[in-house]
C-alpha positions as CSV (number, residue, x, y, z in Angstrom):
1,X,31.5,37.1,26.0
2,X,30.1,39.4,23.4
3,X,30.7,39.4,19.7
4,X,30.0,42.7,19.3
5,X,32.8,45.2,18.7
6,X,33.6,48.0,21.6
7,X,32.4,50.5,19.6
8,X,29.0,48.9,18.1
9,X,25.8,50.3,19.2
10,X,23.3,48.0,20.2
11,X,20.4,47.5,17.4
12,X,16.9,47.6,18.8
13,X,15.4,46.8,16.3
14,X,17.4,43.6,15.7
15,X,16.3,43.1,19.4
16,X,12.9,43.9,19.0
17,X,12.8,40.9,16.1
18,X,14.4,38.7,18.7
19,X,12.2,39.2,21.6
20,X,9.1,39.0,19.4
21,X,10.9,35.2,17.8
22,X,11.4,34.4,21.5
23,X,7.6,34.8,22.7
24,X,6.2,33.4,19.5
25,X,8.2,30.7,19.7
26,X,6.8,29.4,23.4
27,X,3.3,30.7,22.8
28,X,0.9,27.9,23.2
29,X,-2.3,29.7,22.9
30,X,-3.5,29.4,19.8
31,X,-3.9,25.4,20.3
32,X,-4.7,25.2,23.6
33,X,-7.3,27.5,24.5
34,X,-9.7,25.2,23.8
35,X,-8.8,23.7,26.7
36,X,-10.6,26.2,28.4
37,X,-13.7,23.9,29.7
38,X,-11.4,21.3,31.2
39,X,-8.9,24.1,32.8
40,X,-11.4,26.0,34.6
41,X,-13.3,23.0,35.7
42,X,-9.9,21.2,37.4
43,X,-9.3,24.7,38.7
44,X,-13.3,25.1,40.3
45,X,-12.8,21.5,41.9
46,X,-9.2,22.7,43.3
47,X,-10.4,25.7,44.9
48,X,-13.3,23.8,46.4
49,X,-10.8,21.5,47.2
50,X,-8.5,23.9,49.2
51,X,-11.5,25.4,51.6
52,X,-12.7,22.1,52.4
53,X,-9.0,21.7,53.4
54,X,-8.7,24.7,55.3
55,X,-5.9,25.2,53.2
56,X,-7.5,29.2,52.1
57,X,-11.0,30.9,53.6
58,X,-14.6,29.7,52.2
59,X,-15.2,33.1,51.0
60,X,-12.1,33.0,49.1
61,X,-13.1,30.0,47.6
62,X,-16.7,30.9,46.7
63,X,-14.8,34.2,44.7
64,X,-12.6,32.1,42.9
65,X,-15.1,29.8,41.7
66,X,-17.4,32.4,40.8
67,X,-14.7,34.5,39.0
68,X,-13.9,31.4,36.6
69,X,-17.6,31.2,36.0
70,X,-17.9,34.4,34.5
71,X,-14.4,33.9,32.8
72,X,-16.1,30.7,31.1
73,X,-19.1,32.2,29.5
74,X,-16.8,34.9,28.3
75,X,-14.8,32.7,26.3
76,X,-17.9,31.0,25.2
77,X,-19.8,34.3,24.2
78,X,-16.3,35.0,22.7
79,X,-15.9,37.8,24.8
80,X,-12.8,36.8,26.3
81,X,-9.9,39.7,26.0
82,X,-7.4,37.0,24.5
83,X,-3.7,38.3,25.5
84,X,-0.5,35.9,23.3
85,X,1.8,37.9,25.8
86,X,0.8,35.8,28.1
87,X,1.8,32.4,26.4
88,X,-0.6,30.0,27.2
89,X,-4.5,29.6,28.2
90,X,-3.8,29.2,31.7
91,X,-1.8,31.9,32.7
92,X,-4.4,34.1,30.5
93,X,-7.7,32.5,32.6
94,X,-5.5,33.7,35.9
95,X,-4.3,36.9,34.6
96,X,-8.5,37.7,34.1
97,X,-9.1,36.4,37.5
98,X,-7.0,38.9,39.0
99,X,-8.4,41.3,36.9
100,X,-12.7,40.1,38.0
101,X,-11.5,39.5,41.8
102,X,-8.4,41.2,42.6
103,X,-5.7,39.4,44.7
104,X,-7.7,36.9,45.7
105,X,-7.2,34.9,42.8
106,X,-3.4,34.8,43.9
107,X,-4.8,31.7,46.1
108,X,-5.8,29.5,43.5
109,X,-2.4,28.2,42.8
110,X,-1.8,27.3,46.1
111,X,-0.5,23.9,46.3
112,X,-0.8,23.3,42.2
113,X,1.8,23.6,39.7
114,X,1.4,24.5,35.9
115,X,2.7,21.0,35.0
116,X,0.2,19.0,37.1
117,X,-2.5,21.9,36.0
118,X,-2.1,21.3,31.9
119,X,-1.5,17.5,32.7
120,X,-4.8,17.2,34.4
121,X,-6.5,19.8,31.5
122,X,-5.2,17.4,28.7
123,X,-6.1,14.3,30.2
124,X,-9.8,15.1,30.5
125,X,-10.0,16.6,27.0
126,X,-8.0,13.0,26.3
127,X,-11.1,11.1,28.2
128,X,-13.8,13.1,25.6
129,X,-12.1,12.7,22.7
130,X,-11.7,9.1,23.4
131,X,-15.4,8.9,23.6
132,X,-16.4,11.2,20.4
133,X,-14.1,8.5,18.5
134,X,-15.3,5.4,19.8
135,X,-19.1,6.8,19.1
136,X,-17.9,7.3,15.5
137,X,-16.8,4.3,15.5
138,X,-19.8,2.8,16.4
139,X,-21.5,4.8,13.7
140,X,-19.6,3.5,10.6
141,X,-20.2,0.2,11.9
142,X,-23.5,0.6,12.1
143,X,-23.4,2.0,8.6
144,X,-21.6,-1.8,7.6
145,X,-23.9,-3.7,9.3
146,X,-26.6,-2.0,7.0
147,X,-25.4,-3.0,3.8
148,X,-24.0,-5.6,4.9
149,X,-27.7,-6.9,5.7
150,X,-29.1,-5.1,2.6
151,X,-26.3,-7.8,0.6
152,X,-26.7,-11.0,2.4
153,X,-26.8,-12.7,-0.9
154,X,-24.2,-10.7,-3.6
155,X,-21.6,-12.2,-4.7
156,X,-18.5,-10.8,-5.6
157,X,-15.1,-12.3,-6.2
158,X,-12.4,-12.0,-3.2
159,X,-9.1,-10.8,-4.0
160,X,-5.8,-11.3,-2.8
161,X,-2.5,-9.5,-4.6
162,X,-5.2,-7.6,-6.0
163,X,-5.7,-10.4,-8.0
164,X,-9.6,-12.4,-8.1
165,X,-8.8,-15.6,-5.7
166,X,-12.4,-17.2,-4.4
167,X,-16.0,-15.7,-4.3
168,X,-17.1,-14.5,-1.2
169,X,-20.6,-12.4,0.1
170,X,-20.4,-8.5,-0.3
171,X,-21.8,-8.8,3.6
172,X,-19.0,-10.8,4.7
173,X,-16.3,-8.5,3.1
174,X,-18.3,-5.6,4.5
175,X,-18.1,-7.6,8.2
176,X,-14.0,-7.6,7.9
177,X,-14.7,-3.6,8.0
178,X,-16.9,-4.2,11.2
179,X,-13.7,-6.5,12.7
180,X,-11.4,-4.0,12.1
181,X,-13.5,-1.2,13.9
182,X,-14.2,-3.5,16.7
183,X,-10.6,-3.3,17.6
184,X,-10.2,0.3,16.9
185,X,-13.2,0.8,19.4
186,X,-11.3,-1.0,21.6
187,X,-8.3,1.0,21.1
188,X,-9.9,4.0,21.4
189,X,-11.6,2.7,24.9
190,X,-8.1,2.0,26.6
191,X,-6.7,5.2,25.9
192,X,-9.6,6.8,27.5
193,X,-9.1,4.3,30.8
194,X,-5.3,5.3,30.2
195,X,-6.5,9.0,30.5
196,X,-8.5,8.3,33.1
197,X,-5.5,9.2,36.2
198,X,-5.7,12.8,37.7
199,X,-2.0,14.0,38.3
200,X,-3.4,17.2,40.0
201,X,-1.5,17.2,43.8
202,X,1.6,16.0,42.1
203,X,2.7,19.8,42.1
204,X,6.0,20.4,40.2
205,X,7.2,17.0,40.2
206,X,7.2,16.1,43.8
207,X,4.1,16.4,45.7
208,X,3.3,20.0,47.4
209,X,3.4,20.2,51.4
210,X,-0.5,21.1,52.1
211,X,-2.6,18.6,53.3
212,X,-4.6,18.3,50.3
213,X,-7.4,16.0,49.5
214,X,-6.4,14.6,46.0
215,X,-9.5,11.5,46.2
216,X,-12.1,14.5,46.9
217,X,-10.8,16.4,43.6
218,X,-10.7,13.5,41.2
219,X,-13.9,12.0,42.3
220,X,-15.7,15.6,41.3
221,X,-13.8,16.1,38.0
222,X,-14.8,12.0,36.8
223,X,-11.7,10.7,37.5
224,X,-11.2,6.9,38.3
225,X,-7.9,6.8,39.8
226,X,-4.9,9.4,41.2
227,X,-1.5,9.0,39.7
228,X,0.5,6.8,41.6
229,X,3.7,8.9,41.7
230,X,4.3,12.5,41.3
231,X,7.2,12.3,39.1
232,X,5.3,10.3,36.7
233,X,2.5,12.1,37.1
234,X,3.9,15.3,35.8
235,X,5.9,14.0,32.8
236,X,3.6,10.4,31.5
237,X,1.9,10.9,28.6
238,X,1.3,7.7,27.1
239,X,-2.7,8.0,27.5
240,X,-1.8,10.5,24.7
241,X,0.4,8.7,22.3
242,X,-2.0,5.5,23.4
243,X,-5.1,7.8,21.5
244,X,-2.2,8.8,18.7
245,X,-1.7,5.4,18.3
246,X,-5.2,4.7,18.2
247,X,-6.2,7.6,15.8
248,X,-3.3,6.0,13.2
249,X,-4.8,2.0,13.1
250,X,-8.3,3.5,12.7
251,X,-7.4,6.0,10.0
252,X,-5.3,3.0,8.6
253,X,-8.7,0.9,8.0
254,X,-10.2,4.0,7.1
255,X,-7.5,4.2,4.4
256,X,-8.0,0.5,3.0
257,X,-11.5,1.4,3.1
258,X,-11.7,4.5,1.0
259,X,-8.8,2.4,-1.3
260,X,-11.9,0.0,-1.9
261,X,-14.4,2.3,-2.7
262,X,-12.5,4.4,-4.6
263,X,-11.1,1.3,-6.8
264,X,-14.7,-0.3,-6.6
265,X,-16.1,2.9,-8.5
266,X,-14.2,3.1,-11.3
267,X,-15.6,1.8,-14.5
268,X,-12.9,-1.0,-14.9
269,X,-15.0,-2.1,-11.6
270,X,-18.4,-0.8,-11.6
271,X,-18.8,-2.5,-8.2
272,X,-20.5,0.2,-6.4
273,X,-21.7,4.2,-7.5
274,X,-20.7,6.7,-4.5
275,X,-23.5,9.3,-4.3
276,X,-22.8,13.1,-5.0
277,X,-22.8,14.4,-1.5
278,X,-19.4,12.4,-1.4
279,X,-17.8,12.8,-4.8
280,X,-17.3,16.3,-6.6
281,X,-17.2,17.2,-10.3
282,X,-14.1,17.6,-12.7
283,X,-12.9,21.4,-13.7
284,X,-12.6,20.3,-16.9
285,X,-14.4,16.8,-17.9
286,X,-18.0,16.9,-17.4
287,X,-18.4,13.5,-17.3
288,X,-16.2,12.6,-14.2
289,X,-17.4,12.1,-10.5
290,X,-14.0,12.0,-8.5
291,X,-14.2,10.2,-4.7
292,X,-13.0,12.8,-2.9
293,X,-14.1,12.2,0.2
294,X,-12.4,8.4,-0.1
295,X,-9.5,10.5,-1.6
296,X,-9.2,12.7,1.3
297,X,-9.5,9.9,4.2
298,X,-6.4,8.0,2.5
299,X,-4.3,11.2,2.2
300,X,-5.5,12.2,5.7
301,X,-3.9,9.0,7.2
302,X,-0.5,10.5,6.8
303,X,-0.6,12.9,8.8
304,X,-2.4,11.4,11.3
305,X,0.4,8.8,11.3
306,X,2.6,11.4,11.8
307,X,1.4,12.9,14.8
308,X,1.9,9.5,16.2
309,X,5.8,9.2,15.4
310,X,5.5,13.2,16.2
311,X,5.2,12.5,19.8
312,X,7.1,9.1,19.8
313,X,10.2,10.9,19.0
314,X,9.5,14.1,21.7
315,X,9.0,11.6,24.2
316,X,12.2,9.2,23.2
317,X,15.1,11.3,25.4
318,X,13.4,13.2,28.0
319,X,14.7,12.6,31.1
320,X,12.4,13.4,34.4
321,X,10.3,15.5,35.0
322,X,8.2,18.0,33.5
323,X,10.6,19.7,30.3
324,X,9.1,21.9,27.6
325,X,9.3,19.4,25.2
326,X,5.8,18.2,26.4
327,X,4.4,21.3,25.3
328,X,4.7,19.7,21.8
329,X,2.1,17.0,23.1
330,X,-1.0,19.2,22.2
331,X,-1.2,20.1,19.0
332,X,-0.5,16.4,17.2
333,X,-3.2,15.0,19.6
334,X,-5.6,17.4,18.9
335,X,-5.3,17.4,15.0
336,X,-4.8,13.8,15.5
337,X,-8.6,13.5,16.8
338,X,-9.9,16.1,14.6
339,X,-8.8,13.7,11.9
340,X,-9.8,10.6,12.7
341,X,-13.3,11.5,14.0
342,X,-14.3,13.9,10.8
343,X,-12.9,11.1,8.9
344,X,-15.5,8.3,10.5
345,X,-18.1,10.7,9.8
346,X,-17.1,11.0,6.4
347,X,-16.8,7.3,6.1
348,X,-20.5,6.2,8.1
349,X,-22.2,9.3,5.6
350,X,-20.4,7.5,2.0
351,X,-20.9,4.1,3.2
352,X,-24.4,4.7,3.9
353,X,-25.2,6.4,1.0
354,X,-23.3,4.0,-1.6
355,X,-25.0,1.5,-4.0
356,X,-23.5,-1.8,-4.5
357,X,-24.0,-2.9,-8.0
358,X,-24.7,-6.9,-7.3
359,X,-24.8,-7.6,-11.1
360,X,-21.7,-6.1,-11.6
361,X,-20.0,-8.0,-8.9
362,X,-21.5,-11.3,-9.8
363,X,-20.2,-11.0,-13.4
364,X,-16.9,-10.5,-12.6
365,X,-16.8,-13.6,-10.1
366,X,-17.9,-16.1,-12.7
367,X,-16.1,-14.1,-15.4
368,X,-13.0,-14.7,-13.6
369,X,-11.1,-18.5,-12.5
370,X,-12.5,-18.0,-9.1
371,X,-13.3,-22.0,-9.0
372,X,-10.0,-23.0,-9.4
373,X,-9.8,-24.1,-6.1
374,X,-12.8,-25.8,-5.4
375,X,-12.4,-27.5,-8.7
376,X,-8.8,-28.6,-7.1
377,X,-10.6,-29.7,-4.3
378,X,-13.0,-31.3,-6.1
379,X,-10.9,-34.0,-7.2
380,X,-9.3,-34.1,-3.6
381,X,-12.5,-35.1,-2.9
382,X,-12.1,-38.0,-5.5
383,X,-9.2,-39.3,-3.8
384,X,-6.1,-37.1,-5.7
385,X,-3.4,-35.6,-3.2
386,X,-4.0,-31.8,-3.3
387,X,-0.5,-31.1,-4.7
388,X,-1.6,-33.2,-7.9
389,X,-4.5,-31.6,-7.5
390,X,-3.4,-28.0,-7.8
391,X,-1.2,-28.9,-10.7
392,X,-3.8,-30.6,-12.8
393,X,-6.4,-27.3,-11.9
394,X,-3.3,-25.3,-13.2
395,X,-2.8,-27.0,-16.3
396,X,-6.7,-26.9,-16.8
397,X,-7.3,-22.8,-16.4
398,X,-4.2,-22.1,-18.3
399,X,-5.6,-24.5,-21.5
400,X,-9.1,-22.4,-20.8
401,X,-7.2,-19.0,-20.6
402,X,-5.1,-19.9,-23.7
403,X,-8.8,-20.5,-25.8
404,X,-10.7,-17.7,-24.2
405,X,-12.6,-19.7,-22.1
406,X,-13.2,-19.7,-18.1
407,X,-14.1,-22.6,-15.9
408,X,-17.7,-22.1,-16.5
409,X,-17.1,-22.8,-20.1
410,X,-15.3,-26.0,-20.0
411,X,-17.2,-28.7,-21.7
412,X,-17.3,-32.6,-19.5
413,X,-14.7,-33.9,-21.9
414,X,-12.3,-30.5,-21.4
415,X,-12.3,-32.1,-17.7
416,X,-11.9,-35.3,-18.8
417,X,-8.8,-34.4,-20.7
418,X,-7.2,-32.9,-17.5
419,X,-8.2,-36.0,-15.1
420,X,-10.0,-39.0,-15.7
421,X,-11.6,-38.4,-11.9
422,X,-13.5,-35.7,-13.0
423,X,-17.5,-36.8,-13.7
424,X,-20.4,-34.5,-14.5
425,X,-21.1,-33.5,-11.2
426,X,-18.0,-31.1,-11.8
427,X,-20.1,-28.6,-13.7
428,X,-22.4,-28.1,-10.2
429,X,-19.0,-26.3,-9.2
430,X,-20.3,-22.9,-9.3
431,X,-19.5,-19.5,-7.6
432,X,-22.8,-20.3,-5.3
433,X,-21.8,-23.8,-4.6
434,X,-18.2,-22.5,-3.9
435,X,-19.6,-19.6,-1.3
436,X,-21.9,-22.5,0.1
437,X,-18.9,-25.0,0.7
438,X,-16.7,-22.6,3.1
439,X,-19.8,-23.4,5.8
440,X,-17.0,-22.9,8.9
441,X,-16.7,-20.7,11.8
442,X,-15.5,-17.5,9.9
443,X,-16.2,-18.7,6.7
444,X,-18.4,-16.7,3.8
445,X,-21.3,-19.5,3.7
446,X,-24.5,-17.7,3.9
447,X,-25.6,-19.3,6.8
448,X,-22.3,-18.1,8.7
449,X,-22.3,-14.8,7.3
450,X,-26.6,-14.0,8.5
451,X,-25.1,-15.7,12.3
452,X,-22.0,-13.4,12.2
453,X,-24.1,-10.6,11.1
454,X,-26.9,-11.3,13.8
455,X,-23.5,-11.3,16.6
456,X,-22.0,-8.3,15.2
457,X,-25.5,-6.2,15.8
458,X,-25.6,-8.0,19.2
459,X,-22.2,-6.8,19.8
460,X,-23.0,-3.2,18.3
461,X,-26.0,-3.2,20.4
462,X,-24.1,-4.2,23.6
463,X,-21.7,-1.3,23.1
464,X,-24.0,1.2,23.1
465,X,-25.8,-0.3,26.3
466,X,-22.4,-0.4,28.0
């Protein structure tokens, strides 16, 4: 029933406003026109597809095909005549194939829906950008593996509550890096594989009564598999929250390791000097070089995070099949991947280009109670249970604290005041003999850090034969 009064006039301008709202409101086409490759190469391989079949004439097929041709170097000469009234980039691709071929391009959506159509276009855009990622991926690593082998021997102290705890190599904290990425690469690989499933031939949602050749059309677009079930195949798009979820770990690590950097290159550090193609000047203090780049990739994450519990949360009610809800799946993913893979460029570029400062990092290890431990374990080693142990040590560094001193400073006799095990061997404990004692699988002894480093380039170099 109306609201309006028997005597009110309609407004057309108030209806003007709401048709305009309306249209804008569904238009996809400013996100996913570059789509374009993918859309008219499913659309080639369908059409090819339907003449093998006998399903429409040769000649009809050989128009089509040649129609979307021109269409595709007009939209990459930019040439294309872009139209939002038609909402998205398929119907605009079919509305200029009518105009190139005349009816004939009526058959191309013969036994194809729009929901198995922009499935099909997303997952192979899905499949490249899982690819670009995992190469950046590989890059950064790369990038770590470099300085890692440029710093096989600098020492630095390891932290944990942000707090020194032990000394470890630079290399080996530059190889957790490398671990992390592994996985990411990993991630990155699956959601490809989970891309990899052509729903084209699912139709609407439940198949389409030609007798099509499904096998035929995957095999020419690259895909490895056809979707099992037609309702799924319309409506799954967990390949694209699986790259989401991908994008948000990686830019995660990326996070921590911009954090580093960024708390490495201040003076109160002075572990490491980011070089100007990756830091900018201050408006107003000349003497400032801020890590914006590192600054960037950490704020970055957010909303790379989002896109993730974006499309969690679209996905959470719908109930089968297609609904336009899944329209929203586009724009998340494809920020989401512009994101991560500027940001590992970003990152391979600034770690390549930064300069440890080995000094720097040494000082602060052996300014620092970083041998508490191994002096605790020392007199473990002497026969003391390592709870006594630890509360001996304790006494000890708070006695050196309380005069200024550090472990390096204690005298034999400030030992021997702690523990009558202690003997002069105690003052070998150093921050070299301490990296040299954790000589176990994993562990930051040189001679585990050159194997892990000669694995991980095995590894790298494995990837990229793969």
């Amino acid at each position: 029933m109306s609201s309006r009064s028997p005597d009110q006039k309609p407004d057309p301008a108030a209806s003007a406003r709401g048709s305009k709202l309306a249209s804008e409101f569904t238009v996809s086409l400013h996100y996913d026109r570059r789509l374009y490759p993918q859309d008219i190469a499913g659309s080639i391989a369908h059409a090819r597809m339907l003449a093998r079949q006998g399903i429409i004439k040769q000649a009809a097929a050989d128009s089509i095909v040649e129609g979307l041709r021109s269409i595709e170097i007009e939209i990459a000469e930019d040439r294309f005549p872009w139209r939002n009234d038609l909402e998205d980039l398929h119907m605009n691709i079919e509305a200029r194939l009518f105009d190139l071929i005349g009816d004939t391009a009526g058959q191309l959506h013969t036994a194809r829906s729009r929901n198995d159509q922009v499935s099909t276009d997303t997952r192979l855009y899905a499949k490249s950008l899982a690819l670009e990622a995992v190469a950046g991926v590989r890059s950064v690593q790369s990038a770590l593996l470099d300085q890692a082998a440029a710093h096989i021997e600098t020492v630095l102290p390891g932290y944990t509550h942000m707090q020194r705890g032990q000394p470890v190599l630079l290399a080996h904290h530059l190889l957790a890096y490398f671990e992390m990425l592994d996985r990411d690469a990993g991630r990155f690989a699956a959601a490809g594989a989970a891309a990899d499933v052509m729903p084209l031939g699912s139709g609407a949602l439940a198949g389409v009564p030609y007798p099509i050749d499904r096998q035929s059309v995957a095999d020419e677009l690259g895909f490895s598999a056809i979707s099992a079930n037609s309702m799924d195949g319309v409506s799954d798009r967990d390949f694209a929250l699986d790259f989401n979820y991908a994008a948000a770990v990686c830019m995660i690590h990326l996070s921590r390791l911009a954090e580093e950097l960024i708390i490495w290159s201040t003076d109160e550090f002075g572990f490491v000097q980011l070089s100007d193609g990756y830091t900018s000047g201050s408006s107003m203090m000349p003497q400032k070089r801020n890590p914006d780049f590192a600054e960037l990739t950490r704020g970055k994450t957010g909303r790379v995070v989002g896109h993730l519990m974006a499309l969690m949360t679209t996905m959470k009610g719908l109930p089968l099949t297609y609904n336009r809800d899944l329209q929203e799946d586009k724009e998340g993913l494809f920020d989401a991947a512009d994101t991560v893979i500027s940001a590992l460029e970003v990152a391979a570029g600034m770690i390549s280009t930064a300069e440890f400062r080995p000094q720097k990092m040494r000082e602060a290890a052996e300014a620092s109670y970083v041998l508490a431990t191994d002096v605790a374990d020392y007199l473990v080693g002497k026969g003391m249970p390592f709870r006594q142990a630890h509360i001996v040590v304790t006494e000890l560094t708070d006695k050196a604290a309380a005069t200024g001193k550090y472990l390096r400073d204690l005298s034999l006799d400030d030992y021997r005041a702690a523990s009558d095990l202690f003997d002069e061997d105690v003052l070998d404990v150093t921050v070299d003999s301490a990296i040299a004692a954790r000589d176990v699988p994993g562990g930051t002894s040189p001679s585990r850090v050159a194997g892990a480093l000669k694995a991980a380039r095995d590894r790298l170099a494995d990837a990229g034969n793969a």
